[in-house]
N, C-alpha and C positions, 0 to 999 in steps of 0.2 A: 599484503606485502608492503615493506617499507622502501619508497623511495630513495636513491644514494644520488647526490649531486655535488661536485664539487666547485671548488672556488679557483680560478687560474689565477696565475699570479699577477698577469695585469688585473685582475678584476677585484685583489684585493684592497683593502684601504687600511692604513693607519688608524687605530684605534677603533676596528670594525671586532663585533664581538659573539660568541657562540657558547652553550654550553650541552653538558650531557650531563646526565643522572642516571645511577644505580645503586641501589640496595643491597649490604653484604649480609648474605645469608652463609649457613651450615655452607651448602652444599661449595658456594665457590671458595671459602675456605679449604676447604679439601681438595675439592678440582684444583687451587694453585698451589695447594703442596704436594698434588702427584705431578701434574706437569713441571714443577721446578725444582721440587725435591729437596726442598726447604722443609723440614719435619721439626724444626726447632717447636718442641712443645710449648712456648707462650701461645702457639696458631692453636695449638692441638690439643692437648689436657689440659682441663678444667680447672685439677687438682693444682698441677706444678702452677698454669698461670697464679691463683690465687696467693700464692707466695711472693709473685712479683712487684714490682712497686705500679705495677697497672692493676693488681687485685681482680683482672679478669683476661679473657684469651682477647686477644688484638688481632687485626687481621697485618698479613702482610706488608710490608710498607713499602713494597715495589707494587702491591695489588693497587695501592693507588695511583702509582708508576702509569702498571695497564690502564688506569680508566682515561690519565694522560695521553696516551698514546691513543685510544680507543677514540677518543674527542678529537683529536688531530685529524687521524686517520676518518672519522665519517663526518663532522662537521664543518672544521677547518683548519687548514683548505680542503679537504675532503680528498675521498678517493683518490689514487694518484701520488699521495705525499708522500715522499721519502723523509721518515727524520732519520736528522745528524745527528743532535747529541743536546742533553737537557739538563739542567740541574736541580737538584732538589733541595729541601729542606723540610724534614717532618717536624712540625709543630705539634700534633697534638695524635693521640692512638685513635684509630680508628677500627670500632666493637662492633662486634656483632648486632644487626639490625639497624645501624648507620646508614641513612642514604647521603651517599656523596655525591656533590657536584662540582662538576669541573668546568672552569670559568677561562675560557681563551679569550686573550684581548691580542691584537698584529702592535706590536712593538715599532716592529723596522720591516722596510723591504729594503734588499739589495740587488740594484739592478743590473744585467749581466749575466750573476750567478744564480737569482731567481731564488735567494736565500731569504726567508724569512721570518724575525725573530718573537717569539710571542709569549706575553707572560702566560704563566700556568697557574692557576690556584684553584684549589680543591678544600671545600666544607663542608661540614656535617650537618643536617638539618635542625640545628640550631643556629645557624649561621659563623661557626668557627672555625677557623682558617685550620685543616689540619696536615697539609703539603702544599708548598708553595715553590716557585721556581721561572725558569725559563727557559725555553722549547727554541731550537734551531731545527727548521725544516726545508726542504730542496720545497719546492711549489710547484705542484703541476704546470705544465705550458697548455695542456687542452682539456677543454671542457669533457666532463662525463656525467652520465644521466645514468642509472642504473638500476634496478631490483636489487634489493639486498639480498646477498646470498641466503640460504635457507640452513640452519646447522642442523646437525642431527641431534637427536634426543641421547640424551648421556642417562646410564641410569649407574646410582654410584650403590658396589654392594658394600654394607658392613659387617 
């Protein structure tokens, strides 16, 4: 079981940094076009992508969205966080068997509102920037220590 800890917002620091990694396979391609119902065949057909000026299927470019959010939500500030609102900029397609990392650095705190702001960048393991931005989050006020929840097993039929 994975450990969940978060970061409170007095406990954060300016230029304090976190990251996550994941792998896009088959399967989460399809899991985020059922859950979002984004069917646009550049995700989906092989055939149609090959016509496009990517010459291959791309994953989602809110998928990378999620790994943003995902990073936020378990590393920093972790558990707890409420995000406000984020901005993006897709720099480069992100293909099937990509692993991405998503790179948080604490920008700004604002104290009061316990607002705070954090650059976002996400690359490809060749090290190329392929969404880039920045994250506005509410920051926990108390600490949490947790087990990660356990998901259940998805089996996808085709």
């Amino acid at each position: 079981m994975n450990q969940l800890e978060n970061f409170t917002f007095d406990e954060l620091t300016v230029g304090q940094t976190a990251e996550y990694s994941k792998t896009l396979g088959e399967d989460e391609i399809i899991l985020f076009a059922a859950v979002s119902g984004d069917v646009n065949p550049v995700h989906l057909d092989a055939d149609f992508a090959s016509t496009t000026l990517f010459r291959e299927r791309i994953a989602h470019g809110m998928y990378t969205g999620g790994l943003i959010s995902a990073a936020l939500a378990m590393k920093l500030p972790g558990p707890g966080t409420i995000y406000l609102g984020q901005t993006l900029k897709f720099e480069r397609p992100v293909k099937l068997g990509d692993t991405i990392t998503v790179r948080l650095t604490v920008l700004e705190k604002i104290a009061g509102k316990n607002h705070v702001s954090l650059d976002t960048t996400a690359t490809n393991q060749h090290g190329k920037t392929v969404v880039s931005g920045t994250a506005t989050v509410l920051a926990p006020k108390e600490k949490v220590r947790m087990e990660s929840p356990t998901l259940p097993d998805i089996k996808i039929q085709r």
